[in-house]
C-alpha positions as CSV (number, residue, x, y, z in Angstrom):
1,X,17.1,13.9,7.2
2,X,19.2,11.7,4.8
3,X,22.0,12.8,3.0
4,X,19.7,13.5,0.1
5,X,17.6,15.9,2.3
6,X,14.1,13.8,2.2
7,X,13.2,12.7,5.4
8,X,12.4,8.7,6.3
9,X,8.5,9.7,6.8
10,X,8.6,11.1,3.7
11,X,10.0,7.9,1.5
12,X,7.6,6.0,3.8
13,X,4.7,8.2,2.7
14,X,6.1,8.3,-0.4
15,X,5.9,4.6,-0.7
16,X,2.6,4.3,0.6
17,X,1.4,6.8,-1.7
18,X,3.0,5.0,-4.9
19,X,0.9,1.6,-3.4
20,X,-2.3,3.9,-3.5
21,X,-1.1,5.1,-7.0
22,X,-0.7,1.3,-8.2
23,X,-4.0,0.7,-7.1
24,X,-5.9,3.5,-8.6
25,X,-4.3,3.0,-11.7
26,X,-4.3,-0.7,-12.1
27,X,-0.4,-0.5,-12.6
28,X,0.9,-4.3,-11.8
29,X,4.5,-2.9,-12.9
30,X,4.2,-0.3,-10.3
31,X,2.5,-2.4,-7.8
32,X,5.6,-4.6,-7.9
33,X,8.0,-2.1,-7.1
34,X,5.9,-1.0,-3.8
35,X,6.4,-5.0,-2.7
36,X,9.7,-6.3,-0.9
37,X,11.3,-8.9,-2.6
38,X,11.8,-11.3,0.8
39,X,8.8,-13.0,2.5
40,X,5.6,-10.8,2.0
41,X,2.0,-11.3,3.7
42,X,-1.4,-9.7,2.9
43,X,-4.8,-9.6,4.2
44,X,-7.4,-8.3,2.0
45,X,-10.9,-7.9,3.8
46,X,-12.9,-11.3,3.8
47,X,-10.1,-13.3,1.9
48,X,-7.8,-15.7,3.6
49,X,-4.2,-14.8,4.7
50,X,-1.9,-14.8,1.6
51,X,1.8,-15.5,1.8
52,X,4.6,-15.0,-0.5
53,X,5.1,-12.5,-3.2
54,X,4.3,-14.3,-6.1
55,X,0.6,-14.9,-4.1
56,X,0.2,-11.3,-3.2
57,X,1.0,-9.9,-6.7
58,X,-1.6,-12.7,-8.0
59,X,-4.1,-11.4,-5.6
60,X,-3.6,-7.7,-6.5
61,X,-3.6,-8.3,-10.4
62,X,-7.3,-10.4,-9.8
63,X,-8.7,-7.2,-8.0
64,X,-7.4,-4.9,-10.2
65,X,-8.9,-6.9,-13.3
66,X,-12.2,-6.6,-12.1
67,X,-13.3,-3.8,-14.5
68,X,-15.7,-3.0,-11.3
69,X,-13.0,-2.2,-9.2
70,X,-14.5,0.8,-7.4
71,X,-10.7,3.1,-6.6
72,X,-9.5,2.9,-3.0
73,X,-7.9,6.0,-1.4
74,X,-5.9,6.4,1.5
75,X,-6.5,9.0,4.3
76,X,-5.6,10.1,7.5
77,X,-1.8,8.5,7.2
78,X,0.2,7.7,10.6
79,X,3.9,7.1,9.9
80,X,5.4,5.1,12.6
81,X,9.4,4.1,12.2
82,X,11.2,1.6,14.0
83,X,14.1,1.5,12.7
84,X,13.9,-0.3,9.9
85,X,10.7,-1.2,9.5
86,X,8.0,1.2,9.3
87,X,3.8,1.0,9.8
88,X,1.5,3.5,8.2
89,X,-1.7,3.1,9.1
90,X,-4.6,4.6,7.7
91,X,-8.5,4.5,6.8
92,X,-9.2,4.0,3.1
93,X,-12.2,5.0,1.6
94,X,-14.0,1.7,-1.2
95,X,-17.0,2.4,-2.6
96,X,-18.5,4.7,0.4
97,X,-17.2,2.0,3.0
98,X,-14.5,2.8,4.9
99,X,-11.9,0.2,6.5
100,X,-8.9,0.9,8.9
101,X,-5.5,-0.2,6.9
102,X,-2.2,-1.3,8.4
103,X,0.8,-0.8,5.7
104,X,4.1,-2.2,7.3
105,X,7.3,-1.3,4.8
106,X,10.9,-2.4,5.1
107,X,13.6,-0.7,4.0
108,X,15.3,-1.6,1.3
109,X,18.5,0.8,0.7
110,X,17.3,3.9,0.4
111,X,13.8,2.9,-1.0
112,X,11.1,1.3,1.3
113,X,9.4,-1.7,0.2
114,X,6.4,-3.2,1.5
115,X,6.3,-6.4,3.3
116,X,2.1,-6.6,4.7
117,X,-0.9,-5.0,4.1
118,X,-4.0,-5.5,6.4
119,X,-7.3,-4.1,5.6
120,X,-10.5,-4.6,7.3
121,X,-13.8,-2.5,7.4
122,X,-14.5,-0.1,10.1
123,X,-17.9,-1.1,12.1
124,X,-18.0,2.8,13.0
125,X,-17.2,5.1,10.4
126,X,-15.1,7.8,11.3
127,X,-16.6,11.2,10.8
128,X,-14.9,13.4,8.3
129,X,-13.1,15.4,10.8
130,X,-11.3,12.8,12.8
């Protein structure tokens, strides 16, 4: 526990959550603040690798344009911490397809920030239970 009494799994998943939030809601303020500003990397399903924040924010603001967008959601969450960095990985759910998503977060004072997301789709999809 911090000194503040909120655990480092919960920021993380807090974090992750306010990334999932951003998303839903088409928020590019909010989906700033989830994003570290040092070196940042993202791979969305299908595109190239994208490097550098100004890049990934870009990339995020074109999907979230797209009045089409179907919402992406985030379940079954694994924290991992070491040290300072931190993975959560998790499947999201897009339009009935479901892809297996790596979130690695940095932290940034007493906020985590993250610094890569990978998403790909799942060839199996896991049953509802797993």
């Amino acid at each position: 526990m911090t000194s503040e009494g909120v655990s480092p799994e919960a920021r993380i998943r807090g974090a992750n959550a306010a990334y999932y939030r951003a998303f839903r809601m088409g928020d590019d303020a909010l989906m700033g603040r989830t994003w570290n500003e040092g070196d940042v990397t993202c791979l969305h399903p299908g595109w190239p690798l994208i490097t550098g924040r100004a890049a990934v924010l870009a990339s995020y603001r074109r999907i979230m344009s797209n009045p089409d967008q179907p919402p992406v959601t985030c379940h079954e969450e694994q924290v991992l911490i070491s040290g300072d960095v931190a993975r959560v990985i998790c499947v999201e759910a897009v339009a009935g397809a479901q892809l297996m998503a790596t979130n690695l977060f940095q932290r940034a004072g007493a906020d985590w920030r993250m610094i890569h997301h990978h998403a790909s789709l799942l060839s199996v999809p896991r049953a509802a239970s797993q």
